[in-house]
N, CA and C of each residue as an Amber inpcrd file, in Angstrom:
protein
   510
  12.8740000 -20.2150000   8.1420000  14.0550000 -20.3270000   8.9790000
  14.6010000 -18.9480000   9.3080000  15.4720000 -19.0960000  10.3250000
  15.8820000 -17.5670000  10.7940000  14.7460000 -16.7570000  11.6930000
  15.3910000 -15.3830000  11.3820000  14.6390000 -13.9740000  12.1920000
  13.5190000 -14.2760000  13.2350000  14.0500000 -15.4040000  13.8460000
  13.0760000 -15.7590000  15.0840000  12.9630000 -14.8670000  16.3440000
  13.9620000 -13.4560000  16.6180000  12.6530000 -12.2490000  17.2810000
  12.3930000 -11.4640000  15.8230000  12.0340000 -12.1080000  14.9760000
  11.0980000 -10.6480000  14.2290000   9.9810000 -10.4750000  14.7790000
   9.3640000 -11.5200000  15.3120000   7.8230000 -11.4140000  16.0000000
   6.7430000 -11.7120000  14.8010000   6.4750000 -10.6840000  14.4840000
   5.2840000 -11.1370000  13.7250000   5.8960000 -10.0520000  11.9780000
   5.1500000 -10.7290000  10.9640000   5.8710000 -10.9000000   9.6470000
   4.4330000  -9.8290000   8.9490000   4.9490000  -9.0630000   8.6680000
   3.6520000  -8.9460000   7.2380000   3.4240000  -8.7140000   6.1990000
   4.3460000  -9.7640000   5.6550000   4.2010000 -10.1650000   4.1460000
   5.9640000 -11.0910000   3.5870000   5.8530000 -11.6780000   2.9800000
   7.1710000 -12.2350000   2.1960000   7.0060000 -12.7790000   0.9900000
   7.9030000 -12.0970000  -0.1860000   8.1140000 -11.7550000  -1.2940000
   9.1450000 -12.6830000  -1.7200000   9.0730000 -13.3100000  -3.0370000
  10.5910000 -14.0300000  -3.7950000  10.7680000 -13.7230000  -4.6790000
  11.7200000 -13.4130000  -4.9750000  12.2990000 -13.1370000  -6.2990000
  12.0770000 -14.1020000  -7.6630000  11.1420000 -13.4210000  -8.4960000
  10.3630000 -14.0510000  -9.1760000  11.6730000 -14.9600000 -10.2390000
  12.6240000 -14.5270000  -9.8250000  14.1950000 -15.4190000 -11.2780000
  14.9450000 -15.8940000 -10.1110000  14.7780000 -15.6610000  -8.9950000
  15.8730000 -16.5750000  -8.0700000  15.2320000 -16.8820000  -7.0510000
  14.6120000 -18.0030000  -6.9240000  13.8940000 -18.5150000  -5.0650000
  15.0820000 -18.4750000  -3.7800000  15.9610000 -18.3030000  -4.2720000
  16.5330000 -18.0620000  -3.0200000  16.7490000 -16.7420000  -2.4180000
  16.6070000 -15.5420000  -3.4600000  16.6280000 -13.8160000  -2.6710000
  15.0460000 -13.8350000  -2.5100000  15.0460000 -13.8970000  -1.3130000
  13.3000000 -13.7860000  -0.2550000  13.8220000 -12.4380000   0.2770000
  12.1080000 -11.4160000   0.2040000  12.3310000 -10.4340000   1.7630000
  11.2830000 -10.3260000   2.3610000  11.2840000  -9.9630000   3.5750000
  10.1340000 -10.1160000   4.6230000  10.2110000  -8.5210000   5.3290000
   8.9800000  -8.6690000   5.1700000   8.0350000  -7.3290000   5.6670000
   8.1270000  -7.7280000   7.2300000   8.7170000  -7.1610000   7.9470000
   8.9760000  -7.3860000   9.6690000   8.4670000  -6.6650000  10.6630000
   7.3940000  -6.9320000  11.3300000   6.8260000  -5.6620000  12.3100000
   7.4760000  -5.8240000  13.8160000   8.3960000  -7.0520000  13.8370000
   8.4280000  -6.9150000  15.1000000   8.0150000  -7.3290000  16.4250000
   8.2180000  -7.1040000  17.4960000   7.2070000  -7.5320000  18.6830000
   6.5500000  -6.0100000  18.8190000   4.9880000  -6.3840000  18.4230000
   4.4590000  -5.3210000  18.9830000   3.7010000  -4.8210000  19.9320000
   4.2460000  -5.2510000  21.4110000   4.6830000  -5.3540000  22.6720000
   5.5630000  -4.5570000  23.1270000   6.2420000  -4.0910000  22.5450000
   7.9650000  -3.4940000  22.7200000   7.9510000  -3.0460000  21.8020000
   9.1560000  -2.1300000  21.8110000  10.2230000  -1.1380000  21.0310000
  11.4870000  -2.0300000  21.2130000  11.7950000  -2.3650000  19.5840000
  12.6290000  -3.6900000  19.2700000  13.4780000  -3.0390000  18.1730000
  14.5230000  -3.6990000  17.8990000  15.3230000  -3.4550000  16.9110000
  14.8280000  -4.6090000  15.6160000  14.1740000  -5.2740000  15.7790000
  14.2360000  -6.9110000  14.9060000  12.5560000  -6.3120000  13.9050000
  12.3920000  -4.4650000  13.6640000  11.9630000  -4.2090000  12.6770000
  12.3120000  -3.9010000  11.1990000  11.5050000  -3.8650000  10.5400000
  12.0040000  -3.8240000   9.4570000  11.9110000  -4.6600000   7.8000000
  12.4920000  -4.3560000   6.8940000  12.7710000  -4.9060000   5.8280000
  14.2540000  -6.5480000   6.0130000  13.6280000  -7.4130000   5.4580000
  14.9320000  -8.1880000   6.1240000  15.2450000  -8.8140000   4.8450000
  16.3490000  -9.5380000   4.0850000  16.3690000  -9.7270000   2.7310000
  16.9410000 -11.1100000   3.0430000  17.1810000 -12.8200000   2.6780000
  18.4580000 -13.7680000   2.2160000  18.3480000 -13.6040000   1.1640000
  19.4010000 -14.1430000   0.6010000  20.2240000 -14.4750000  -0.5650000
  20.6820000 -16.4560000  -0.7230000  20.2970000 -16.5790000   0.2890000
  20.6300000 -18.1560000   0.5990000  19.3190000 -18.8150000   0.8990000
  18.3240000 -18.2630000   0.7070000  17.0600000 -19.0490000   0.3770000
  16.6590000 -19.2400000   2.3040000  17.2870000 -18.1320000   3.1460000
  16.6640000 -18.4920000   4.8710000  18.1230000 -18.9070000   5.9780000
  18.8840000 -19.2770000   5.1560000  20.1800000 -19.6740000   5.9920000
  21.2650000 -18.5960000   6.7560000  20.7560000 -16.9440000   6.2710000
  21.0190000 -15.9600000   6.8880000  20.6570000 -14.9050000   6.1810000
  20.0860000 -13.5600000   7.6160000  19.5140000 -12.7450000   6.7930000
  20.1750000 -11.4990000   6.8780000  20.1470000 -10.3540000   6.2720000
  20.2880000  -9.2470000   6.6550000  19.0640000  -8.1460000   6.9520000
  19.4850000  -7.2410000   7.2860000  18.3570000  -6.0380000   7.8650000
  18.2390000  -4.7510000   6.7140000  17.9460000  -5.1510000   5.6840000
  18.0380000  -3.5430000   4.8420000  17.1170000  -2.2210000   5.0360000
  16.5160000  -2.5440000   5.6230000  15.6000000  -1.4320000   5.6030000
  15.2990000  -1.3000000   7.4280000  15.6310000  -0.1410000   8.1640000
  15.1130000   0.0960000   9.0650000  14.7750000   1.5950000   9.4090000
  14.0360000   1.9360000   9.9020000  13.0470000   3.5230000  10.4840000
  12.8930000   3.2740000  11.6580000  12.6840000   2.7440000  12.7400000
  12.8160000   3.5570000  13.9920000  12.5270000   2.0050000  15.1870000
  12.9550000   1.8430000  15.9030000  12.2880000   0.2800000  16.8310000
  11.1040000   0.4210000  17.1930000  10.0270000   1.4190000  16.6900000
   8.6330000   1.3390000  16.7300000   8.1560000   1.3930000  15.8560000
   8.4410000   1.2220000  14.4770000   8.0110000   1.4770000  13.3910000
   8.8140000  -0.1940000  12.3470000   7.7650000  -0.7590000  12.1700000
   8.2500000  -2.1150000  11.1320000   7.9340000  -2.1650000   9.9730000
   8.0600000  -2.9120000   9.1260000   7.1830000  -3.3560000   7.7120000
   6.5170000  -3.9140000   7.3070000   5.3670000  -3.5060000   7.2510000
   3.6830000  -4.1740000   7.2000000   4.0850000  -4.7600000   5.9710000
   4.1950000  -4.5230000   4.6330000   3.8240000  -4.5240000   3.2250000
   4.6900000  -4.8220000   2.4590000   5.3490000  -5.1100000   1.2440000
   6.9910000  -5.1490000   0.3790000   5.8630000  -5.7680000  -0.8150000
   6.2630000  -5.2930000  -1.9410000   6.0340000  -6.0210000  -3.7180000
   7.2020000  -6.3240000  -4.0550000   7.6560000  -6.3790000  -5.1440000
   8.8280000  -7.0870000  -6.1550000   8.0830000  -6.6080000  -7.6390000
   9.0790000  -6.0740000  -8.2020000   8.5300000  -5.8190000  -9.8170000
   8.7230000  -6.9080000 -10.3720000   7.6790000  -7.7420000 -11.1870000
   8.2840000  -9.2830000 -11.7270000   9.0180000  -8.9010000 -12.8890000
   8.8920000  -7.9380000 -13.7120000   9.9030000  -7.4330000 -14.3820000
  11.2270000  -6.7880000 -14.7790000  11.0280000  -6.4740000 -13.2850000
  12.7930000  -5.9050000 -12.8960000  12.7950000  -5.9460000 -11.3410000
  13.2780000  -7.5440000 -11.3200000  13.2820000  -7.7760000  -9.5960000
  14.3860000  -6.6810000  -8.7610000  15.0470000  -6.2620000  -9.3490000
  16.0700000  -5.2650000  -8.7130000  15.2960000  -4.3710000  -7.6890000
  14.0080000  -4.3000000  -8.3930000  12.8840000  -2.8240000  -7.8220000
  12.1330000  -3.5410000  -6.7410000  12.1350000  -3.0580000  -5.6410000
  11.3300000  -3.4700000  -4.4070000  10.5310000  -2.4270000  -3.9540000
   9.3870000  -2.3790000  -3.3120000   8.5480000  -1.7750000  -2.8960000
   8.0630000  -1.8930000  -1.0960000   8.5100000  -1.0380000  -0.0190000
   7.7650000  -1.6430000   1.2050000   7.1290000  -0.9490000   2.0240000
   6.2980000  -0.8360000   2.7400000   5.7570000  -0.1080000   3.3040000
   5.3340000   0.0940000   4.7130000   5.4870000   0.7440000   5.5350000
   6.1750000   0.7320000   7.0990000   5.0110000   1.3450000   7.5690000
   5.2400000   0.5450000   8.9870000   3.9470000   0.9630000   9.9610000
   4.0100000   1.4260000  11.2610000   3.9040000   2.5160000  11.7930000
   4.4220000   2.9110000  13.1750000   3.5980000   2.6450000  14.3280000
   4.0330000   1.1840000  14.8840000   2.7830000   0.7510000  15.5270000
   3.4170000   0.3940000  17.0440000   2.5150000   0.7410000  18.0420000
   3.2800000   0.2080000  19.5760000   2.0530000  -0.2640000  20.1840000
   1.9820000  -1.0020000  21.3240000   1.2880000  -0.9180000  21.9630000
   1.4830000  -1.7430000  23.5410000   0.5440000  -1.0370000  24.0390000
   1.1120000  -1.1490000  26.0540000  -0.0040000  -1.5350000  26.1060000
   0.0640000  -1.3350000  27.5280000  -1.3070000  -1.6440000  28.0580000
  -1.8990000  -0.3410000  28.8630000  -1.0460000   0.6130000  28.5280000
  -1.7780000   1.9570000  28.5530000  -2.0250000   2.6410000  27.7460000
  -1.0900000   2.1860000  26.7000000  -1.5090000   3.3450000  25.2760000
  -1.0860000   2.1850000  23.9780000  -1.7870000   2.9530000  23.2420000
  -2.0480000   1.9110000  22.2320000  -1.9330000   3.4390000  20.5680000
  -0.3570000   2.9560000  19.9260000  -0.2680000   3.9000000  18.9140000
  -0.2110000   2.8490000  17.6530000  -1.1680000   3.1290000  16.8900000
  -1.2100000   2.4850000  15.4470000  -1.3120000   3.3000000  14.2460000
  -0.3220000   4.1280000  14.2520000   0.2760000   5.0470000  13.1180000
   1.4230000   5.8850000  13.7330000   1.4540000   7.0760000  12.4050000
   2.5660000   8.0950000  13.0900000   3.3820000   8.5060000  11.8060000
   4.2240000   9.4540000  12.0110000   4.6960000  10.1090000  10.7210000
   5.8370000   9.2840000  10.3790000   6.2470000   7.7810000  10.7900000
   6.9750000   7.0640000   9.9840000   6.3640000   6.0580000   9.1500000
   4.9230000   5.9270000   9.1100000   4.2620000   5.3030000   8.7030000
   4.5170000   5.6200000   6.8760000   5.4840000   4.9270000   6.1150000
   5.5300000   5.3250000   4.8130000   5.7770000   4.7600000   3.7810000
   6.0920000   5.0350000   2.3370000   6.4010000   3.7900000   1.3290000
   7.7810000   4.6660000   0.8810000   9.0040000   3.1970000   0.6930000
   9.9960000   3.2280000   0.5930000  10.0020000   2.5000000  -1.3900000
  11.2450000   2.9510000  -1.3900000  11.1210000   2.6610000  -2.9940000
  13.1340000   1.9430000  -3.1200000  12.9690000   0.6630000  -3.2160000
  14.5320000   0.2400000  -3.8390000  15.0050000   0.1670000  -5.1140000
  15.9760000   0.7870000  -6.0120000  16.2130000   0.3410000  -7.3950000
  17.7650000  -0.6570000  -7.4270000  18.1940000  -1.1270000  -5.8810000
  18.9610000  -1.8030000  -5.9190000  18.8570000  -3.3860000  -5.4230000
  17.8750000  -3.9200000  -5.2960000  17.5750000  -4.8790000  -4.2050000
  17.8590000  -5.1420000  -2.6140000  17.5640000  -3.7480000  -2.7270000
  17.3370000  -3.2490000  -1.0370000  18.7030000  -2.7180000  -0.3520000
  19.7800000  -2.5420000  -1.3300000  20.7300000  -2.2330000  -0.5150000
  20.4570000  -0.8570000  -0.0980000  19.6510000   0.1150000  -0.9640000
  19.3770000   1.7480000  -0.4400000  17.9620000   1.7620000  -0.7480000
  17.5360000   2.8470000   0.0890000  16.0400000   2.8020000  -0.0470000
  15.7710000   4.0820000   0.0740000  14.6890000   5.1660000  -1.0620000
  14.2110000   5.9900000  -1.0280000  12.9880000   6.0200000  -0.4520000
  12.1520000   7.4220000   0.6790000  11.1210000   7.2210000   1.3470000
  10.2090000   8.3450000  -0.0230000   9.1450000   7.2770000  -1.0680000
   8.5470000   8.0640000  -1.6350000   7.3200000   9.4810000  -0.9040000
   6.9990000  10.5880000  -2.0010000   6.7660000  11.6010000  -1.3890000
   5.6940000  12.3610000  -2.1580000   6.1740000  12.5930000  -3.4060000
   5.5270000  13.3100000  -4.1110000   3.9750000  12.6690000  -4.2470000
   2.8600000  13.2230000  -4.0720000   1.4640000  13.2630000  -3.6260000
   1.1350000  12.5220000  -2.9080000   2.1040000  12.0490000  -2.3950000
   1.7120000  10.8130000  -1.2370000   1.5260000  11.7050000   0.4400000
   0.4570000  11.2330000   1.3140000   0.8300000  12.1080000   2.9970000
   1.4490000  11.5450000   3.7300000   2.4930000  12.7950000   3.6250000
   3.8000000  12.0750000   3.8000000   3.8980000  12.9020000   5.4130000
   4.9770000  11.9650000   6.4300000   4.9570000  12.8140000   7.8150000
   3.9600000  13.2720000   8.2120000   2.9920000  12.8630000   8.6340000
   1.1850000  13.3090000   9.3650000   1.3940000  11.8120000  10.2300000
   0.8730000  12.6410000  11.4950000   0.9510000  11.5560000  12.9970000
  -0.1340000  10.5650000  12.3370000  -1.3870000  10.7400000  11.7820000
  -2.5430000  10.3840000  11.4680000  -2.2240000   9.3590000  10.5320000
  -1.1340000   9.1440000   9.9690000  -1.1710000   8.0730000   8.9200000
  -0.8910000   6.3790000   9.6680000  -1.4470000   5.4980000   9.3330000
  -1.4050000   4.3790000   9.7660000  -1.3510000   3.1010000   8.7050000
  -1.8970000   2.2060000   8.6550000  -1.2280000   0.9300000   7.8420000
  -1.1420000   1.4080000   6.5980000  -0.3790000   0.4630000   5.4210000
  -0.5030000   0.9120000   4.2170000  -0.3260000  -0.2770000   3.0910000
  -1.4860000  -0.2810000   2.6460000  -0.8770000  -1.8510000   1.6980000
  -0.5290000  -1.2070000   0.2130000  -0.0880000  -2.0640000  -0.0880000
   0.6610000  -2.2260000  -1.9630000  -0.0250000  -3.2940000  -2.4610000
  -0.1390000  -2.2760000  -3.8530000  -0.0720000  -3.9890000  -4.8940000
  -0.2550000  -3.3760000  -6.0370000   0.6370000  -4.1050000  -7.1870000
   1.6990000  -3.2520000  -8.3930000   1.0270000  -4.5030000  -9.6460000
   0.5520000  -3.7940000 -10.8520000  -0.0320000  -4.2740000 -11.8730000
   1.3880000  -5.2490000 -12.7490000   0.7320000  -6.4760000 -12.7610000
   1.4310000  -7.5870000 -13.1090000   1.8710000  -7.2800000 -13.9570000
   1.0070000  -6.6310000 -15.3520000   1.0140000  -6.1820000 -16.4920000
   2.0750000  -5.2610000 -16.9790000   1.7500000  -4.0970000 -16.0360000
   2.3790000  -2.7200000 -16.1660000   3.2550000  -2.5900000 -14.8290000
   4.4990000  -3.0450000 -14.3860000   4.8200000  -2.6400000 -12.7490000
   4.9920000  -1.3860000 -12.7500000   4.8150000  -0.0460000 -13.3490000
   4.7820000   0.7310000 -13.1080000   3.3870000   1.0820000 -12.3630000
   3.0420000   0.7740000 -12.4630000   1.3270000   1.1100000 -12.0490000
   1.8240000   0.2610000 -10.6010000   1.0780000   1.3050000  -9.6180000
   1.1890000   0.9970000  -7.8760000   0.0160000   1.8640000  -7.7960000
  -0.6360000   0.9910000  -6.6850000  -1.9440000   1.3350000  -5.7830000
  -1.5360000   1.2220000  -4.0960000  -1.4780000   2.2410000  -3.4260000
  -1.7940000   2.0960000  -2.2800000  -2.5390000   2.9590000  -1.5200000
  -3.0840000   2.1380000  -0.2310000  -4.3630000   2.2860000  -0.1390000
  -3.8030000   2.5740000   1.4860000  -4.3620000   3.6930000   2.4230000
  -4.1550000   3.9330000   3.6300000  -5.1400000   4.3600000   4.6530000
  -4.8430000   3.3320000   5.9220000  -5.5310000   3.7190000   6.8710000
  -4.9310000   4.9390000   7.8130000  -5.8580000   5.6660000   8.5470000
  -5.8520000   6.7420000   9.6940000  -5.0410000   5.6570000  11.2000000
  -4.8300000   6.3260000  11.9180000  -4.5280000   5.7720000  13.0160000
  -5.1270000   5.1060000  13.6350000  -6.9530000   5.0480000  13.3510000
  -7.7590000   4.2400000  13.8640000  -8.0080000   2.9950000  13.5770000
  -7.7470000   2.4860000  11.8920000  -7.7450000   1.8590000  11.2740000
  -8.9060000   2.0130000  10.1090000  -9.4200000   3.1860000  10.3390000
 -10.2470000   3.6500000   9.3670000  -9.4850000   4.1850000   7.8380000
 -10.6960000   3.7220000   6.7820000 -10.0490000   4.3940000   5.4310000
  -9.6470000   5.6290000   5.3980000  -8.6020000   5.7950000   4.6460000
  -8.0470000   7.0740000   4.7290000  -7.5660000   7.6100000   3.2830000
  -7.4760000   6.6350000   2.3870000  -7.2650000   7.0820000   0.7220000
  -6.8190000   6.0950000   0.1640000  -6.9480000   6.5400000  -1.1780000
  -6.5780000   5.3730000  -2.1460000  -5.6750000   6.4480000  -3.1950000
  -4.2420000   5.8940000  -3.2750000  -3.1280000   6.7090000  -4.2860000
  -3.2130000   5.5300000  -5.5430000  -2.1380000   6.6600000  -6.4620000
  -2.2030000   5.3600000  -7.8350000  -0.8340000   5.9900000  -8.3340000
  -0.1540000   5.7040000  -8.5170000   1.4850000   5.5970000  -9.7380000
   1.1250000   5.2220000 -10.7670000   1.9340000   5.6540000 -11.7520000
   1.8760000   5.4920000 -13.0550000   2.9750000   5.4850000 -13.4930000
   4.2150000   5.8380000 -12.8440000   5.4000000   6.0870000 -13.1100000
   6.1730000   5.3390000 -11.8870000   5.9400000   4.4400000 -11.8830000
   6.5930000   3.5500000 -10.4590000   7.1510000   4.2160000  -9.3470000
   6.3840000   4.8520000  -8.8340000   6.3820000   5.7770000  -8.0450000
   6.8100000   6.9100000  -7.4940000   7.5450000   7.1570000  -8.3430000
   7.7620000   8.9120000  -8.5730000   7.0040000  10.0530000  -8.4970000
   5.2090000   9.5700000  -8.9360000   4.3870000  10.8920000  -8.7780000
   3.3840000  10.2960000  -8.0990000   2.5520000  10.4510000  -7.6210000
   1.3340000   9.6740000  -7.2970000   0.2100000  10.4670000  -6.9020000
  -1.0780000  10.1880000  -7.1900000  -2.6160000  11.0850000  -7.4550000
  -3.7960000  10.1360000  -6.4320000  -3.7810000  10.8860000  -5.5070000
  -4.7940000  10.7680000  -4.9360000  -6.3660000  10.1060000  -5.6190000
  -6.6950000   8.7140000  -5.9820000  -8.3820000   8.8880000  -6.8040000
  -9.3560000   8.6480000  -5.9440000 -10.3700000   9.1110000  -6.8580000
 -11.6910000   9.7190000  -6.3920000 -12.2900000   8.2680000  -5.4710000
 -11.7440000   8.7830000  -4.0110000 -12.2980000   7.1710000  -3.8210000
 -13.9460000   7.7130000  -2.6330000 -14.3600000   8.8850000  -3.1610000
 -15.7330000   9.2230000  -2.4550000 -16.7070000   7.7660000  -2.4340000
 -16.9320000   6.8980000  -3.2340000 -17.7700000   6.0200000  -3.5830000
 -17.3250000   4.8780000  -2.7260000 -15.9630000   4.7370000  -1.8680000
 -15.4480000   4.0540000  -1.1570000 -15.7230000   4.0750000   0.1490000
 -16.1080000   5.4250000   0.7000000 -16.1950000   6.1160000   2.0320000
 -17.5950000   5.7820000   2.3070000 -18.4990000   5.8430000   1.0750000
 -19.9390000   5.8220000   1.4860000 -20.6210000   4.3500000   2.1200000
């Protein structure tokens, strides 16, 4: 229910202790330069939403996790994508991962070993060890949609190390 111009969705998350705080990964119409990108959060289980997270009306949110251990912590990850019918952009230096320790009311754009601001960066998925939520993997494409690296956290995302993903490329 709801955010009917988000356009198209990519991904939605629940709060693993309350089914009613949902958030949705929002790309938008990507057709246009829209405002209806973004991170979008209820609290009422769909009966109204808000917009917490936004970067630019060409740039939406491919990606979002949830720590099942401390739902407070959200994870999302933004994609700077347009396309016409003359030009066609699927990345860009807003393409990035955001980090919440409030349930989205503020959002930090993580940095440290991550490539961060490069036109060349394009989609970016998540996905955070059930076990350990400190542990985050994400994995990024080039503007083409080609592989482009594989990062790893260990510290819920505060530092992050590039691994050896040569054996990936081949």
């Amino acid at each position: 229910t709801g955010l009917k111009n988000s356009g198209n969705i990519g991904k939605i998350v629940i709060d693993p202790t309350n089914e009613n705080l949902v958030y949705v990964a929002a790309m938008g119409n990507l057709y246009a330069n829209n405002a209806e990108r973004g991170v979008f959060k209820t609290q009422d289980g769909g009966k109204s939403w808000e917009k917490v997270l936004f970067v630019s009306d060409s740039t939406g949110a491919i990606d979002i996790i949830i720590n099942p251990k401390n739902p407070k912590q959200v994870f999302a990850s933004t994609w700077e994508r347009v396309r016409r019918i003359n030009r066609r952009t699927y990345g860009g230096k807003t393409s990035a991962i955001y980090k919440s320790e409030d349930e989205g009311k503020s959002w930090t754009e993580l940095v440290n070993g991550l490539p961060v601001k490069s036109s060349n960066n394009g989609r970016i998925g998540l996905s955070m060890s059930q076990q350990d939520p400190k542990i985050i993997y994400a994995v990024y494409a080039d503007q083409v949609g080609y592989f482009s690296g594989l990062y790893k956290t260990i510290d819920g995302g505060n530092n992050w190390n590039r691994l050896n993903d040569a054996v990936l490329t081949d």
